[in-house]
Short mmCIF file of the C-alpha atoms (twelve columns), coordinates in Angstrom:
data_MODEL
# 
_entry.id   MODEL 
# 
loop_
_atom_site.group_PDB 
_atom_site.id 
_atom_site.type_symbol 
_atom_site.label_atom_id 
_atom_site.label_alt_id 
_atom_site.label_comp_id 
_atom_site.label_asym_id 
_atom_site.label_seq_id 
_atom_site.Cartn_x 
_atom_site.Cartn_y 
_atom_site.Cartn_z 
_atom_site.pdbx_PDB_model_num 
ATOM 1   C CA . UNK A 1   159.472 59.637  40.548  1 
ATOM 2   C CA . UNK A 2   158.883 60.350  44.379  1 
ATOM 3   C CA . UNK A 3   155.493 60.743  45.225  1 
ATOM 4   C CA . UNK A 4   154.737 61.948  48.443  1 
ATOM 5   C CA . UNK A 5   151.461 60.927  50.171  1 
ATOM 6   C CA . UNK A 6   149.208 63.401  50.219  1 
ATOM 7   C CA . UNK A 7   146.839 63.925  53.574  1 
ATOM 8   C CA . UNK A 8   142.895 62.472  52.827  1 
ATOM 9   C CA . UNK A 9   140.262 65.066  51.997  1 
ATOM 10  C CA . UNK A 10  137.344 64.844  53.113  1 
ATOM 11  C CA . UNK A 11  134.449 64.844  50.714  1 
ATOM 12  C CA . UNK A 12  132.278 68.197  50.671  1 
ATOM 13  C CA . UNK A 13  129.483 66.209  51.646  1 
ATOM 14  C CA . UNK A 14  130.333 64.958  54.596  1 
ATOM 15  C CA . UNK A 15  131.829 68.562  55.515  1 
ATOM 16  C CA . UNK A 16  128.362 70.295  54.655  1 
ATOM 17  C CA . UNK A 17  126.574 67.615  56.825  1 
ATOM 18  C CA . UNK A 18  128.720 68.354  59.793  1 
ATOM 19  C CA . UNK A 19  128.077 71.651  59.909  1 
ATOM 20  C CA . UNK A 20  124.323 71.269  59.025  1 
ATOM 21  C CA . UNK A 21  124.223 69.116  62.071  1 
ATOM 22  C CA . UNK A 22  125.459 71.820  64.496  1 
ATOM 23  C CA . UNK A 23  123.245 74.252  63.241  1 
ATOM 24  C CA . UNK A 24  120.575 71.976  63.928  1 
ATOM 25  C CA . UNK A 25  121.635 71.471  67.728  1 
ATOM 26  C CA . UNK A 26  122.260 74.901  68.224  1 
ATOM 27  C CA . UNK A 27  118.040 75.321  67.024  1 
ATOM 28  C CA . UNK A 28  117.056 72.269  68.905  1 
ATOM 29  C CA . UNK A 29  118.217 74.304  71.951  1 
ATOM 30  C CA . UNK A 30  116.952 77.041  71.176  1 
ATOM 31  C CA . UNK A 31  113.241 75.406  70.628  1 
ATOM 32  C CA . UNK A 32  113.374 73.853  73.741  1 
ATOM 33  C CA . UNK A 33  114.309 76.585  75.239  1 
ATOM 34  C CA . UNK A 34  111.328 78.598  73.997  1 
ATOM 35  C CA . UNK A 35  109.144 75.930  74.616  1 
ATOM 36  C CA . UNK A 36  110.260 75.641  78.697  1 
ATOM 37  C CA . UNK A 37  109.709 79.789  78.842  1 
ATOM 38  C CA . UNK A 38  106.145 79.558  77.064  1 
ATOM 39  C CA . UNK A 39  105.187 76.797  79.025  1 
ATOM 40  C CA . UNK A 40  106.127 78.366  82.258  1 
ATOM 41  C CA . UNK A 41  103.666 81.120  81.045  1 
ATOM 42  C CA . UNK A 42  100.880 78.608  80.474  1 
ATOM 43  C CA . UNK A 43  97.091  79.071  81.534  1 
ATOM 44  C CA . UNK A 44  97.921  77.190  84.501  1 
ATOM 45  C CA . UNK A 45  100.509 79.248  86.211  1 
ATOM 46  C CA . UNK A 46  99.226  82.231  84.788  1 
ATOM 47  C CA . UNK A 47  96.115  81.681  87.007  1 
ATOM 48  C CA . UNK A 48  98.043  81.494  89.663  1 
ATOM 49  C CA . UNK A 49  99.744  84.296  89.203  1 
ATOM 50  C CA . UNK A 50  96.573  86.357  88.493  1 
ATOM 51  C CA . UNK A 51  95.194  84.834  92.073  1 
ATOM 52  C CA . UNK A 52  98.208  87.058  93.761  1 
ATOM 53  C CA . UNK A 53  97.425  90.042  91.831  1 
ATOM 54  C CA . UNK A 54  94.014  90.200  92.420  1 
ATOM 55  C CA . UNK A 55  94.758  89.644  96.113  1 
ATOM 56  C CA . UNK A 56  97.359  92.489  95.885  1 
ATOM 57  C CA . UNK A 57  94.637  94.602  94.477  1 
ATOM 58  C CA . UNK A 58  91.795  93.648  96.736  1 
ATOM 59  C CA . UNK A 59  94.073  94.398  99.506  1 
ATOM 60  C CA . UNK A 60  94.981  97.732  98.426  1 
ATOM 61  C CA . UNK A 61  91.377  98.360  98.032  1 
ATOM 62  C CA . UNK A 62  90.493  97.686  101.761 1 
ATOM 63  C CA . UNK A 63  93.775  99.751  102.978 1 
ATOM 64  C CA . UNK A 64  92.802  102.774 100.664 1 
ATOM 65  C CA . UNK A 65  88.830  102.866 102.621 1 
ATOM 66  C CA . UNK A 66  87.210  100.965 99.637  1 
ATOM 67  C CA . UNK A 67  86.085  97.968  101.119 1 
ATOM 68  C CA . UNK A 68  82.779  97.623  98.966  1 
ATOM 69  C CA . UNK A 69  85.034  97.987  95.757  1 
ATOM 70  C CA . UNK A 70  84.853  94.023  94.505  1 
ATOM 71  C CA . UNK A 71  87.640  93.105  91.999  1 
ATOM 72  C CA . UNK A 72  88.309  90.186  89.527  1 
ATOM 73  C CA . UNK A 73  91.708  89.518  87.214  1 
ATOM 74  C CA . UNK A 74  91.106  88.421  83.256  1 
ATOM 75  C CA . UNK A 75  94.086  88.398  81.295  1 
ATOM 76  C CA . UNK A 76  95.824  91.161  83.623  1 
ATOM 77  C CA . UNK A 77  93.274  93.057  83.526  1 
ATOM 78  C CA . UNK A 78  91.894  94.500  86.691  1 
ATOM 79  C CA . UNK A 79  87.673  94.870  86.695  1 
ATOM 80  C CA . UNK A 80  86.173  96.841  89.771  1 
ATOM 81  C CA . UNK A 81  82.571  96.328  90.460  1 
ATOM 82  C CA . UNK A 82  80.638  96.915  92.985  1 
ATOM 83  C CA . UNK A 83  79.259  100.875 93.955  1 
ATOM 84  C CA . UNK A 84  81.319  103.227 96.048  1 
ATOM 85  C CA . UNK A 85  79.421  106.877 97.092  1 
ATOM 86  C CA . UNK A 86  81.058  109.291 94.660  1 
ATOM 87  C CA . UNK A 87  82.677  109.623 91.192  1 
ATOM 88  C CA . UNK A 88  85.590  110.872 93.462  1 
ATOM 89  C CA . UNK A 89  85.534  107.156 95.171  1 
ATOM 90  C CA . UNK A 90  85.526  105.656 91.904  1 
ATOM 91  C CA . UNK A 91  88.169  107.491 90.258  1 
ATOM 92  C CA . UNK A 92  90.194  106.952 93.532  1 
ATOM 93  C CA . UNK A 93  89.699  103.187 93.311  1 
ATOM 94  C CA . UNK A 94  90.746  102.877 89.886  1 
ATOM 95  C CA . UNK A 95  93.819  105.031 90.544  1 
ATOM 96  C CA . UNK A 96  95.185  102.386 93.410  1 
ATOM 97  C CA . UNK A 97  94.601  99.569  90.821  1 
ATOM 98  C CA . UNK A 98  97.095  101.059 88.622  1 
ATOM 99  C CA . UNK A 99  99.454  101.369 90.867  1 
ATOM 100 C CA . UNK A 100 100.203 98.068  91.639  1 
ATOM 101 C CA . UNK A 101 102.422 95.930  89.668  1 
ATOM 102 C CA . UNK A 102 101.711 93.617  86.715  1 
ATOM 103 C CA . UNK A 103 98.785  95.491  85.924  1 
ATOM 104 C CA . UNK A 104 98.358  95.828  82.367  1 
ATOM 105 C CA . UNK A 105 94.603  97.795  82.421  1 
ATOM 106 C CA . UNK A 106 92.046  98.362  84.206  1 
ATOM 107 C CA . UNK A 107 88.046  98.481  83.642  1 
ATOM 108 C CA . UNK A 108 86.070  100.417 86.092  1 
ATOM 109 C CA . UNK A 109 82.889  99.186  86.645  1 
ATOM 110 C CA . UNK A 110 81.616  100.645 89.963  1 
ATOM 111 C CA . UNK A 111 78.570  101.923 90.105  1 
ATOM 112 C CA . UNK A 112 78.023  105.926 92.265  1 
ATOM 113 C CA . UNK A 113 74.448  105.931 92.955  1 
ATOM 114 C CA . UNK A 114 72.125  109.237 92.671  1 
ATOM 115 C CA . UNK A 115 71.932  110.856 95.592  1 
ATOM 116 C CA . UNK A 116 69.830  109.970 98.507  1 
ATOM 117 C CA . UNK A 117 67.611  113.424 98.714  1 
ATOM 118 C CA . UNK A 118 65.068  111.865 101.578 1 
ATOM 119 C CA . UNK A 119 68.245  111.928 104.235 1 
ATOM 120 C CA . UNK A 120 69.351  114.863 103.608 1 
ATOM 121 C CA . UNK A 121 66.219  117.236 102.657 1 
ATOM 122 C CA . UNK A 122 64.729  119.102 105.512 1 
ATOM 123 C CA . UNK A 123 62.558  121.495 106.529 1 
ATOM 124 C CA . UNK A 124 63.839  124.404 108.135 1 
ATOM 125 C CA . UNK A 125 61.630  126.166 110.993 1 
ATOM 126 C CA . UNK A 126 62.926  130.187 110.878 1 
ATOM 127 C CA . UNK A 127 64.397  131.406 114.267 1 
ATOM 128 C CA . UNK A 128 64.394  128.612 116.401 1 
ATOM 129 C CA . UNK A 129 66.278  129.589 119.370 1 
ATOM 130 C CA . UNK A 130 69.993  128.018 119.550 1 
ATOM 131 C CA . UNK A 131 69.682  125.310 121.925 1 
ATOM 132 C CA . UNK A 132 66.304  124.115 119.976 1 
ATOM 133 C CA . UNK A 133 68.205  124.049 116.327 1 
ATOM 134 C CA . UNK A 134 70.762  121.829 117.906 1 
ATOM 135 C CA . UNK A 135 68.502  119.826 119.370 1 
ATOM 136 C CA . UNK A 136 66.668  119.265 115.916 1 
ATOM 137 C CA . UNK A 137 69.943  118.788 114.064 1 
ATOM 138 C CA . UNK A 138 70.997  116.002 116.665 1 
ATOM 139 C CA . UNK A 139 67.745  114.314 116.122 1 
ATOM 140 C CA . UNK A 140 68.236  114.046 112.159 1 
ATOM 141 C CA . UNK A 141 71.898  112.893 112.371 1 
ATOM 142 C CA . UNK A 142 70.584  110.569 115.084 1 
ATOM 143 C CA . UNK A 143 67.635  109.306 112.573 1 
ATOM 144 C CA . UNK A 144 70.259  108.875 109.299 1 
ATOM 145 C CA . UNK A 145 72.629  107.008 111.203 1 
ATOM 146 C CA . UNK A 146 69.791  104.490 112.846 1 
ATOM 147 C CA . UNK A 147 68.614  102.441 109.718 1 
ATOM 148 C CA . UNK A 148 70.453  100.136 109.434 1 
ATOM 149 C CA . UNK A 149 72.485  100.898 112.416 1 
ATOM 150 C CA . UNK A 150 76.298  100.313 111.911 1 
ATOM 151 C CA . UNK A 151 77.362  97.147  112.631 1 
ATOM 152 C CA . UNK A 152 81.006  95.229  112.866 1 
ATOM 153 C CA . UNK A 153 82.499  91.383  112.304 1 
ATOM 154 C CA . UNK A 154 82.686  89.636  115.776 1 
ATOM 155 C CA . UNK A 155 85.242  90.574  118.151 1 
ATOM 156 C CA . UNK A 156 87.029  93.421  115.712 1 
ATOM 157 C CA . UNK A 157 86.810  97.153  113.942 1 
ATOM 158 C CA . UNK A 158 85.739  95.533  110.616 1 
ATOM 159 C CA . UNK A 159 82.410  97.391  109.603 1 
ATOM 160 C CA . UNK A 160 80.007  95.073  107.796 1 
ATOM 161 C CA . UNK A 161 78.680  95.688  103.965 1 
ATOM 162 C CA . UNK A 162 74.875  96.170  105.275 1 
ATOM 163 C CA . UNK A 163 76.429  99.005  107.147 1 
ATOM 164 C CA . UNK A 164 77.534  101.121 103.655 1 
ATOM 165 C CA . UNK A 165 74.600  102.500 102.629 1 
ATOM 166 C CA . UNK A 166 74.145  103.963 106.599 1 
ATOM 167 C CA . UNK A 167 77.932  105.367 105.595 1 
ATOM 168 C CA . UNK A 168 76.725  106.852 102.424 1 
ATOM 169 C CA . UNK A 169 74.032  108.844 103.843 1 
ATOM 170 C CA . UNK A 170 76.041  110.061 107.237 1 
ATOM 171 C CA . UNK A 171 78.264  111.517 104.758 1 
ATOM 172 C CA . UNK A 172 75.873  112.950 102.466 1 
ATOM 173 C CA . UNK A 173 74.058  114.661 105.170 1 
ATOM 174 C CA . UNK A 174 77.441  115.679 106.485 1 
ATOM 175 C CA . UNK A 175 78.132  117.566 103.467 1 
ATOM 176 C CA . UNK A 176 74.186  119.284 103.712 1 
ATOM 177 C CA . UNK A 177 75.398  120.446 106.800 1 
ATOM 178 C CA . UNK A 178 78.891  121.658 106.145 1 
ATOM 179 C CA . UNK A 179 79.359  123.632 110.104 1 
ATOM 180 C CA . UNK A 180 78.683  120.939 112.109 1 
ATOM 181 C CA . UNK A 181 81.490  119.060 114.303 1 
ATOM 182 C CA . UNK A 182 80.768  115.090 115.157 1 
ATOM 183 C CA . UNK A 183 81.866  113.279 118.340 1 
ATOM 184 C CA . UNK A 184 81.267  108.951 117.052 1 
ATOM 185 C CA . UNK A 185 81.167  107.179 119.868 1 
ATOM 186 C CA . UNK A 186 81.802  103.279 120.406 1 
ATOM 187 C CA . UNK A 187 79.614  101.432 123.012 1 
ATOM 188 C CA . UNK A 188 80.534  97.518  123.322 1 
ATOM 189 C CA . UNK A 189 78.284  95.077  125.622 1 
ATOM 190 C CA . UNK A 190 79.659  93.738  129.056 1 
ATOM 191 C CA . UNK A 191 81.092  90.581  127.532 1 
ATOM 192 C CA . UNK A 192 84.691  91.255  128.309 1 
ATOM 193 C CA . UNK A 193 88.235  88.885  128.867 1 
ATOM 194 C CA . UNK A 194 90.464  91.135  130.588 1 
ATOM 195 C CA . UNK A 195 89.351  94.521  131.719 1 
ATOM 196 C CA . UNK A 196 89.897  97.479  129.436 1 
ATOM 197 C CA . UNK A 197 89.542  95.468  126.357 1 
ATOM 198 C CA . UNK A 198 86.161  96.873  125.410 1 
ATOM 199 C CA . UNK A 199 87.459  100.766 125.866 1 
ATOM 200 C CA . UNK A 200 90.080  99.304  123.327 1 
ATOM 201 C CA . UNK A 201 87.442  97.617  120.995 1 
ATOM 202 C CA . UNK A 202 84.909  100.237 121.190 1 
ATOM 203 C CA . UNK A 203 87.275  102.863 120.479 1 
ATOM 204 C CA . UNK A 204 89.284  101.338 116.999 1 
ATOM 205 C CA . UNK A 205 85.546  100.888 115.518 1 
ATOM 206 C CA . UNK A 206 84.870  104.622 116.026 1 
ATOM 207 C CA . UNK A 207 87.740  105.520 114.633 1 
ATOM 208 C CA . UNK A 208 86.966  103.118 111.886 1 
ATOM 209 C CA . UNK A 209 83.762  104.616 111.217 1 
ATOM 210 C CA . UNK A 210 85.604  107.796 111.408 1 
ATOM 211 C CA . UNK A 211 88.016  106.199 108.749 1 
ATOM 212 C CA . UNK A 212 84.982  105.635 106.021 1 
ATOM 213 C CA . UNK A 213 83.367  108.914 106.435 1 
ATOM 214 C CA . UNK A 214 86.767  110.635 106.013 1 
ATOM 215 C CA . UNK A 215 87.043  108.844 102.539 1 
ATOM 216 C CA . UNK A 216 83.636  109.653 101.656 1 
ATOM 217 C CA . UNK A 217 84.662  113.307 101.914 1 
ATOM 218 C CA . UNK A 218 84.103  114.343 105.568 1 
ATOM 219 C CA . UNK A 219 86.692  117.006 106.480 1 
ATOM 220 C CA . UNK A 220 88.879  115.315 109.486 1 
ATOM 221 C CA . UNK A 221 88.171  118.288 112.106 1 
ATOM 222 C CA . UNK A 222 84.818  117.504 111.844 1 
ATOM 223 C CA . UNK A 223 84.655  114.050 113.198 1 
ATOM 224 C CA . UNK A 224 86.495  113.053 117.199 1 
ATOM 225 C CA . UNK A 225 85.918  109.552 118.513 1 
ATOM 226 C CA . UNK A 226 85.458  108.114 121.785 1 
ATOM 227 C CA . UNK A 227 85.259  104.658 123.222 1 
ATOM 228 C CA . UNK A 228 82.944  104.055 126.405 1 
ATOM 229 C CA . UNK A 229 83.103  100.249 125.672 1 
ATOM 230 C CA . UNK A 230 80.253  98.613  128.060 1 
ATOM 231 C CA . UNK A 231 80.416  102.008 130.716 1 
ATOM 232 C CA . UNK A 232 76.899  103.199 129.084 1 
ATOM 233 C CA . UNK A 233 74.510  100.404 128.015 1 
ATOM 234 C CA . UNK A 234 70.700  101.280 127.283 1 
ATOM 235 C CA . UNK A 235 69.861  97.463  127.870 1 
ATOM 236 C CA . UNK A 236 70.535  94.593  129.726 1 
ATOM 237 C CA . UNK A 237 74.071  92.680  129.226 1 
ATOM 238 C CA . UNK A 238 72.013  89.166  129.815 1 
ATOM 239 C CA . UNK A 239 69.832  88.620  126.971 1 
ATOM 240 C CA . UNK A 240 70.812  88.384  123.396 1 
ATOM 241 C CA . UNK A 241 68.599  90.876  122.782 1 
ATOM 242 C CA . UNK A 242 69.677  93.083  125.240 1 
ATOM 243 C CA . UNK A 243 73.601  92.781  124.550 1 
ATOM 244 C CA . UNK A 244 73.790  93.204  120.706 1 
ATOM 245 C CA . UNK A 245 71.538  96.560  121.315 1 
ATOM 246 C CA . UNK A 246 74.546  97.615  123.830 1 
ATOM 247 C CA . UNK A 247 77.333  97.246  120.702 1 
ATOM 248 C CA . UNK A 248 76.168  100.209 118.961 1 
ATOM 249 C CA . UNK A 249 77.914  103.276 117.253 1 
ATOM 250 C CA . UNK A 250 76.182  106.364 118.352 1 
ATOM 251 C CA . UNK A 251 76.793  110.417 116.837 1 
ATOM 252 C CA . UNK A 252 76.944  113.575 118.944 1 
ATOM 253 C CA . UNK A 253 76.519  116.915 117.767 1 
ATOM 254 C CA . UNK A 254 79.001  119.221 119.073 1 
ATOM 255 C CA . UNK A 255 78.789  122.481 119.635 1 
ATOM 256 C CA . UNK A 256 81.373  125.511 118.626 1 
ATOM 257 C CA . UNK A 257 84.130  125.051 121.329 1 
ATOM 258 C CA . UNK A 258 82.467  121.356 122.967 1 
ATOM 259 C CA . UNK A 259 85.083  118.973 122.741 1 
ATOM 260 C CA . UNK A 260 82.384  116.217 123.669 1 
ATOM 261 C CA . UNK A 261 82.054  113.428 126.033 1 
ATOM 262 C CA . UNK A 262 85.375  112.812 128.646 1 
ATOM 263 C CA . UNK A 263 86.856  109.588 128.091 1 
ATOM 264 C CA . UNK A 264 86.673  107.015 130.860 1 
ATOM 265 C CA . UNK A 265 89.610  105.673 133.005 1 
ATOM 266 C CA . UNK A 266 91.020  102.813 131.238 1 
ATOM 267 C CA . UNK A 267 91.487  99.598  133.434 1 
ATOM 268 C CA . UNK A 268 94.346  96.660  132.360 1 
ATOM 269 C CA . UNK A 269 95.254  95.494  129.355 1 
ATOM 270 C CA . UNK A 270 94.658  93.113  126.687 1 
ATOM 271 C CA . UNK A 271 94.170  92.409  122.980 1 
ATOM 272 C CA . UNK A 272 91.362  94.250  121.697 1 
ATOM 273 C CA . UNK A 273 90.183  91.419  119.297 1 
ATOM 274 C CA . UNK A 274 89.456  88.676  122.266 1 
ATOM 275 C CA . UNK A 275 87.178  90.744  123.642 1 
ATOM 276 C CA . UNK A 276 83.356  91.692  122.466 1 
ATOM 277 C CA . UNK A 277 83.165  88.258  121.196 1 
ATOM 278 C CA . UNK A 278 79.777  88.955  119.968 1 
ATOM 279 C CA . UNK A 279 80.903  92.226  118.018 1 
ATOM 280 C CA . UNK A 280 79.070  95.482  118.179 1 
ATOM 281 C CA . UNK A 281 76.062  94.964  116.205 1 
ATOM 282 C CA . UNK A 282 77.009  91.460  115.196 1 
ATOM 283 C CA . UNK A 283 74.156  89.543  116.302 1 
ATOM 284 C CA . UNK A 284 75.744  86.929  117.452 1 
# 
């Protein structure tokens, strides 16, 4: 009888562990490639990663006029502390931490003290002439915004954290006194690189302080700035003493239809930043 030979077979066996040992490839893959994402999203990048957020959202803080907010990252979630003047601030503040990215929540900490009643409660003498009512009314705003006075970092328009509770009560009494118009005015010492850079200098940290009292509240027609730079000291530019009372921030009271002081004539140019090295107020 012809047989024909018949092809091998192979047993089922060595068939099932074939195909058991694909299957197992295929999940090695996969495992490592789980582990290589979950590692990449260890503590130690994470941290990193929270370091850039928090720096977003500190940022963000200073650009929205909330410089005293202080903020700190856990686990993607943003935590505010610090004290801002109103619940208006503090709702503000938490709003531009939820805008930024990767945020997942946010707990809002900051503290809104009570309101500061001595700065703002006067008494009132009945019919004082017009020119005498001013006169008192300059004297107060004068007197709120003179302890502590406002002061700046050296050599730019970045107001100091001793200077916020001064802030705080210029706007409170602001708001007591709802007609009045301000004129803040910048004053630098003689301490100058190339003239023209303290008119510069003197006149971005009025406009800064102009800046915080418009996000405490202040309406913006109310408030015009004006840099004099080193044009009006009230003390000596040679003594220490003498030149960080001549960086000061000083408040006029304007009258219906005053537009305040002129500007002086601006003389060369320069970068702003070289020059006041001491800063108004700074100290140095």
């Amino acid at each position: 009888m012809d047989r024909r030979r018949r092809p091998a077979r192979h047993s089922l066996p060595i068939d099932l562990l074939g195909g058991r040992s694909t299957w197992i490839a295929a999940a090695l893959v996969v495992v490592v490639f789980l582990v290589i994402t979950l590692g990449s999203n260890g503590p130690t990048e994470e941290g990193a990663t929270e370091q850039d957020l928090l720096a977003t959202v500190q940022g963000s803080m200073v650009q929205a006029g909330l410089p005293t907010v202080k903020v700190r990252v856990v686990d993607w979630t943003v935590i505010l502390e610090g004290r801002v003047a109103t619940s208006e601030l503090k709702e503000a503040a938490e709003r531009v931490a939820f805008a930024q990215a990767n945020v997942i929540s946010v707990q809002n900490r900051l503290y809104v003290p009570p309101p500061i009643v001595d700065s703002v409660t006067t008494t009132t003498a009945p019919d004082l002439p017009a020119a005498l009512a001013d006169l008192v009314l300059q004297s107060r705003l004068s007197a709120v915004a003179a302890h502590p006075p406002i002061q700046f970092e050296s050599g730019g328009d970045r107001i100091t954290l001793e200077s916020v509770p001064t802030l705080d009560r210029l706007a409170a009494f602001l708001a007591f006194e709802p007609t009045i118009r301000v004129q803040i005015i910048g004053h630098t010492d003689s301490d100058e690189k190339v003239p023209g850079d303290n008119l510069r200098l003197s006149a971005i940290r009025a406009e800064a302080v102009r800046t915080q009292l418009l996000a405490r509240g202040v309406e913006p027609d109310r408030l015009v700035t004006l840099g004099l730079g080193h044009t009006d000291p009230i003390a000596d530019n040679i003594t220490k003493t003498g030149k960080a009372a001549n960086r000061r921030i000083e408040f006029l009271l304007l009258r219906d239809g005053e537009v305040g002081l002129p500007a002086p004539a601006e003389a060369g140019g320069g970068d702003p930043a070289e020059a006041d090295a001491g800063g108004a107020g700074s100290g140095d």
